[in-house]
C-alpha positions, -999 to +999 in steps of 0.1 A: -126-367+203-096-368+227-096-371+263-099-339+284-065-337+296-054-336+260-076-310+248-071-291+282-036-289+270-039-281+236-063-257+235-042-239+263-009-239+244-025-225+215-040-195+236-007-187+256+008-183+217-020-161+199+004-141+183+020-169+166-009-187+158-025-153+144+004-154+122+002-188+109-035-180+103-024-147+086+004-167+061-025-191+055-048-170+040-021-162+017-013-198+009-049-204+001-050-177-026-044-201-056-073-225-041-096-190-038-086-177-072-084-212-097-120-220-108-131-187-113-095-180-131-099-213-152-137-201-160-125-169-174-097-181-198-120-209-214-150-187-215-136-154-223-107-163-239-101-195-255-136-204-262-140-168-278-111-172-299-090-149-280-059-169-274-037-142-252-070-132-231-071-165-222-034-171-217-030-138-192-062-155-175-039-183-166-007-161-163-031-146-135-036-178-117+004-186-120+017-150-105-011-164-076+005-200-073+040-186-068+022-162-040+007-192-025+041-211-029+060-182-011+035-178+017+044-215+021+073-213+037+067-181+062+039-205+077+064-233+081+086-205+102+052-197+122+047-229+125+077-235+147+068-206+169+042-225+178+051-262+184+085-258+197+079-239+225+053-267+235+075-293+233+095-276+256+069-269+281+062-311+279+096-325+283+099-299+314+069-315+328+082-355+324+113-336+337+096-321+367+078-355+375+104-379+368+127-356+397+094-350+419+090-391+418+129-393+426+134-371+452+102-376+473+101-399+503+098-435+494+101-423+453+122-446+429+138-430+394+118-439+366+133-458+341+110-449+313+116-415+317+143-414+290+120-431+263+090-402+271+115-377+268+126-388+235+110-410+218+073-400+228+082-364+228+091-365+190+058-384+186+042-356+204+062-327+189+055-341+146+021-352+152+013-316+173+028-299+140+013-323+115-025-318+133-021-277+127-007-283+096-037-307+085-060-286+103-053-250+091-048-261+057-085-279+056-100-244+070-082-225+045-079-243+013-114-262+012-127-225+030-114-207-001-128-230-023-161-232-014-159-194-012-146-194-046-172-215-054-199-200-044-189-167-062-187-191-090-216-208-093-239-207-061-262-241-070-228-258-078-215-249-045-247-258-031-247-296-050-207-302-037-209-292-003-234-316+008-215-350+002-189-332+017-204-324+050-218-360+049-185-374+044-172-352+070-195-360+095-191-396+093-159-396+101-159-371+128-184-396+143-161-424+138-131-404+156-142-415+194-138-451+181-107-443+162-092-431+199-103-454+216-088-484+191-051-466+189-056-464+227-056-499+235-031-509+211-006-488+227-010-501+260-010-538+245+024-526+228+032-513+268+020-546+284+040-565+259+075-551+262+071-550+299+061-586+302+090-596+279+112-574+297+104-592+329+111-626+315+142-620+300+159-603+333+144-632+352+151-659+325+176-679+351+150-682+376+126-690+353+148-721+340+158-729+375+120-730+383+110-748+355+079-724+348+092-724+309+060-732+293+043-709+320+060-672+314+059-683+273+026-687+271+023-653+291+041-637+264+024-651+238-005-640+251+005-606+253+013-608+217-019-623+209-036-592+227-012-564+209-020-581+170-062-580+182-060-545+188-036-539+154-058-555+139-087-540+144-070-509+148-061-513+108-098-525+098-108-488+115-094-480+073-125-486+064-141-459+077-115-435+063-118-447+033-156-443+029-159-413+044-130-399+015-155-418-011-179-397+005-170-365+006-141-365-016-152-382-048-194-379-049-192-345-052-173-353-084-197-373-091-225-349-083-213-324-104-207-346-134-243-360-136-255-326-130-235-309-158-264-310-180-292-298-159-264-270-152-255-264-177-295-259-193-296-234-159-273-211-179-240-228-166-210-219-190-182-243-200-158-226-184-178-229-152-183-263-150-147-267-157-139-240-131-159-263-105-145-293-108-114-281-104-124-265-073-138-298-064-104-316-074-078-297-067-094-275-035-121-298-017-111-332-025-074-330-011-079-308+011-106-332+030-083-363+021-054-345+040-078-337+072-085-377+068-054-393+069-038-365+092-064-369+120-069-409+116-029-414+114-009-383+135-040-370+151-047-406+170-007-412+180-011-375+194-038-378+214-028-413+228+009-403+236+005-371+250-023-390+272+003-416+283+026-386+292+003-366+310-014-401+330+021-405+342+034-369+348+000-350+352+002-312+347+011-291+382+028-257+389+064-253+377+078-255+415+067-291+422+043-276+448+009-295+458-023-275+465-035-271+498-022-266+533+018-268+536+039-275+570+056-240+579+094-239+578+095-218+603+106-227+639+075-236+661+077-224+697+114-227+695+112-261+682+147-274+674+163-277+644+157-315+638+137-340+662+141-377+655+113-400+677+114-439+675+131-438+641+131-478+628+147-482+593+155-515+571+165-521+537+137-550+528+113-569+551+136-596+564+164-573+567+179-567+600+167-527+612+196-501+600+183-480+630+161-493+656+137-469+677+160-442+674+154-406+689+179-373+682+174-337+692+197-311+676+192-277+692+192-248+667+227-238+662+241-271+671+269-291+652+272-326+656+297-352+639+281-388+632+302-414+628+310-448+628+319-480+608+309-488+568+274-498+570+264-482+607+235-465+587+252-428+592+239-420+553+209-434+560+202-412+588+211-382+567+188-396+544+159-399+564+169-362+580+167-351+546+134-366+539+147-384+508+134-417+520+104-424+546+112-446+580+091-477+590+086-463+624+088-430+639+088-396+628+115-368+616+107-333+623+126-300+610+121-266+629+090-286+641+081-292+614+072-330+595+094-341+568+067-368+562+049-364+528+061-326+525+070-317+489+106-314+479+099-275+472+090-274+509+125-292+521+145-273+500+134-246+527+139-264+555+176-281+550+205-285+523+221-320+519+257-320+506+264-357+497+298-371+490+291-375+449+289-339+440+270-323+411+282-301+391+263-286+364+276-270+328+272-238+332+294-206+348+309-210+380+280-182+390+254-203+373+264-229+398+268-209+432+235-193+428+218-226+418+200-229+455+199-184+459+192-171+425+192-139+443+227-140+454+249-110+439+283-110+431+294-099+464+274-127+485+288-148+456+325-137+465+321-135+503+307-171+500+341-185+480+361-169+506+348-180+536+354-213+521+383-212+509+376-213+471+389-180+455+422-200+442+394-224+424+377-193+411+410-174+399+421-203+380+385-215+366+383-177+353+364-161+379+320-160+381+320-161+344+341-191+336+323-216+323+323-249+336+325-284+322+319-312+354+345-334+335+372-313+331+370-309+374+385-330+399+366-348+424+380-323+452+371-292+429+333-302+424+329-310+461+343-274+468+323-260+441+292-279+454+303-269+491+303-230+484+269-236+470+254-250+497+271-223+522+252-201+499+216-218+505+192-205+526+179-238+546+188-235+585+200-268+586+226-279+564+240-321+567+273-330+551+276-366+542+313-369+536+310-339+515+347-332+517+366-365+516+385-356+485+398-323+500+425-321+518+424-318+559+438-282+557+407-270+531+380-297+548+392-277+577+385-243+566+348-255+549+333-271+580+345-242+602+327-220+575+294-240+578+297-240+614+300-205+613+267-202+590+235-195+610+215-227+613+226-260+627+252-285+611+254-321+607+287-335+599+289-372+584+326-376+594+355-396+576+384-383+594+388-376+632+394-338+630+358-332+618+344-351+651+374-329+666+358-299+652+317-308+667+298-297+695+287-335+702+294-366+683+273-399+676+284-431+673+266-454+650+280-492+654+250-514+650+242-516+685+229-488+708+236-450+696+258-433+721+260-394+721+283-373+736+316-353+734+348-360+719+361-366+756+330-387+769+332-408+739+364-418+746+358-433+779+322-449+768+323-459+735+350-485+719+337-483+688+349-441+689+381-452+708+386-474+674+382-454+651+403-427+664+430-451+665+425-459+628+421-423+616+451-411+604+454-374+588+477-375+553+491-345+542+485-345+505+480-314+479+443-304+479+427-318+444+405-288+447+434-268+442+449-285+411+436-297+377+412-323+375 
């Protein structure tokens, strides 16, 4: 009926929550008590009461079937409560995994941010969330209430049972077969719905060069051939109606039918009044609707379910919570020594007929080195923290960590092996502790307040409201998320940690005191510099210009490289107030 994936995932969300679908079950059975009791109630208060001529027989006989209505009714609403225990949780577990995949496409090498994200997050999840609810709601109450009414019928009258439930498997059955069909049809009108917004999309961003080029007439007649294709498939997506509709006639209204022409030969079998009264109603008011419901539940939600939850899952498909791939991982650890980071015959350029960023570059950093990059706006010094941080994949060469390839490894596996501190910094609402331990959930308090001292941030913390304080990202300075941001990053476990002008809104006196904290962290440091005292501060500095790399000391660099001399003539340090010490 739906494809695999689907059913994979349905079927396990409804085990992981038993409980709460034993409970729904439970409040059912409950609910389907009037749809149980009616027939045979009805059958007693015309046969033994108002037929007899006993008038408040007949009445309590009814009074009976109300006191089980308002049972029914009250059971109602507890399986509307169970209900939620059920579906909400799921959604959740589906708009973490577009979550998971939208940030795993992100953040891996050579990934882009999906722009579509947004819409399955909210729009398709709500699709996914109502028709989830709608399909147990249709379900459970076609089990139960045309369940209880065949039961009740069958206590009623067993060859009436017998003549009802027949047309009712048949009509069942036909449309269960048609279901596949049904997919299949919704299926294809979504994705001509998909291909249609995306090819209009694409003309109306590129609607100047289409005028330019003249191709008018061309990209129309694309579009209108995409609109062509979406109003076939809604077409025949409507005329798939049909089969609802017969197999309702089917198995909703012949065993009306049935039961009518047979009233006579029933009725000579010894069949009261009352019965055959208590049957159809059983028929109308239990089978019919119940069966109807199933119909128009399963051919309307049931089919946007499938389909959407499909498109989600074809995009993001299901693995473990960490963003983790099966099979063989590269080690984070250090291999023979290796050292921290290894650059061989890096090439790197934005576009094909771009001119190279970096050319056929090589680096070593030795474990527990600190070196300062800099250079002029544009020299590629982000880049190359970029490409050390495996966020995007070079054209040429290779970038190891601790030995280790960054190529293809999953972000789970670079968290591990290095922390990048770039100059936006993230701050997330939250507490301040929330925050800190963001990268080591396993930091205490202590490592949490060591950590804020060492770098300088216990003013921050005292005013904020200490651990505790919540946080709002607006209500923070520039300078005060960067520190915030810094401290976390002290706090992470990677060996390597690269700083791309992750302190350019502090001042030099606090810039100061967080580099000589991360230089003091075990690992290796790499320093994306904007003032001279943090090239001041390095074991070895590179020089990035556009032309050849040169490496070397503060002191060498000033006697080989211009481009350093330069800039240290241009750097000047300001004295100014930190803004991570002030209000934002």
């Amino acid at each position: 009926m739906t494809p695999p994936t689907v059913r994979r995932v349905t079927w396990r969300a409804l085990r992981a929550r038993r409980a709460d679908l034993a409970r729904l079950c439970g409040w059912s059975l409950v609910e389907a008590l009037p749809a149980l009791l009616a027939g045979l109630l009805v059958a007693r208060a015309v046969d033994d009461g108002f037929l007899a001529g006993r008038l408040v027989d007949g009445l309590a006989w009814l009074g009976v079937l109300a006191v089980a209505v308002l049972v029914g009714a009250a059971a109602t609403g507890r399986t509307y409560r169970s209900l939620g225990a059920v579906v909400e949780p799921f959604r959740d577990e589906v708009a973490a995994q577009v979550v998971r995949g939208a940030l795993r496409d992100a953040t891996r090498a050579g990934g882009r941010p999906d722009s579509a994200a947004m819409t399955r997050l909210t729009h398709q999840m709500e699709i996914v969330r109502d028709t989830f609810a709608g399909l147990l709601m249709v379900t459970r109450g076609f089990l139960f209430s045309a369940g209880a009414a065949l039961l009740g019928l069958l206590a009623l009258a067993p060859v009436a049972a017998a003549l009802a439930a027949a047309p009712l498997v048949a009509g069942l059955a036909v449309f269960l077969a048609a279901l596949p069909a049904m997919v299949a049809h919704q299926r294809a009108y979504v994705r001509a719905g998909e291909r249609l917004g995306q090819s209009a999309a694409t003309a109306l961003a590129g609607h100047r060069d289409v005028l330019a080029c003249g191709a008018q007439a061309r990209v129309a007649s694309e579009v209108e051939h995409h609109v062509s294709a979406q109003a076939a498939a809604e077409r025949t997506l409507a005329r798939m109606a049909v089969i609802r509709s017969l197999s309702l006639g089917l198995g909703g209204w012949s065993p009306l039918v049935v039961l009518l022409v047979a009233t006579p030969w029933l009725v000579e079998r010894g069949m009261t009044a009352g019965a055959v009264l208590g049957a159809l109603i059983y028929v109308s008011t239990g089978l019919q609707p119940a069966l109807h419901t199933l119909v128009q539940g399963l051919g309307g939600g049931g089919l946007r379910y499938a389909v959407t939850l499909e498109n989600i899952l074809r995009v993001y498909p299901h693995r473990p919570p960490t963003g983790e791939t099966p099979g063989p991982r590269p080690s984070t650890r250090s291999v023979g020594g290796a050292p921290a980071a290894e650059v061989r015959g890096l090439t790197f350029r934005y576009g094909p007929s771009a001119e190279p960023i970096l050319r056929n570059f090589s680096l070593t950093l030795a474990n527990g080195d600190h070196l300062a990059v800099v250079g002029p706006s544009g020299a590629g010094k982000s880049t190359l923290a970029a490409l050390l941080a495996g966020l995007v994949p070079p054209q040429q060469g290779t970038v190891h960590l601790a030995g280790a390839p960054v190529a293809d490894a999953a972000p789970a596996v670079l968290a591990r092996m290095r922390v990048l501190l770039p100059q936006q910094a993230y701050v997330f609402t939250g507490t301040l502790a929330d925050n800190l331990r963001y990268l080591r959930p396993d930091a205490d308090d202590d490592t949490l307040a060591v950590a804020l001292d060492e770098l300088g941030a216990r003013p921050l913390a005292n005013r904020l409201g200490g651990l505790d304080a919540p946080l709002v990202p607006a209500q923070l300075s520039a300078g005060e998320r960067q520190l915030v941001a810094a401290v976390r990053a002290w706090l992470a476990p990677a060996p390597l940690a690269v700083l791309d002008e992750a302190t350019c809104h502090l001042d030099p006196a606090l810039e100061a005191t967080v580099e000589a904290a991360f230089a003091r962290r075990p690992g290796s440091l790499i320093v994306i510099a904007h003032r001279i005292s943090s090239a001041l501060r390095a074991d070895r500095v590179l020089v990035l210009d556009g032309g050849a790399p040169t490496v070397g000391t503060h002191e060498q660099l000033l006697t080989r490289s211009a481009t350093y001399r330069a800039l240290v003539g241009c750097w000047e340090e300001p004295v100014t107030p930190s803004p991570a010490t002030r209000p934002g």
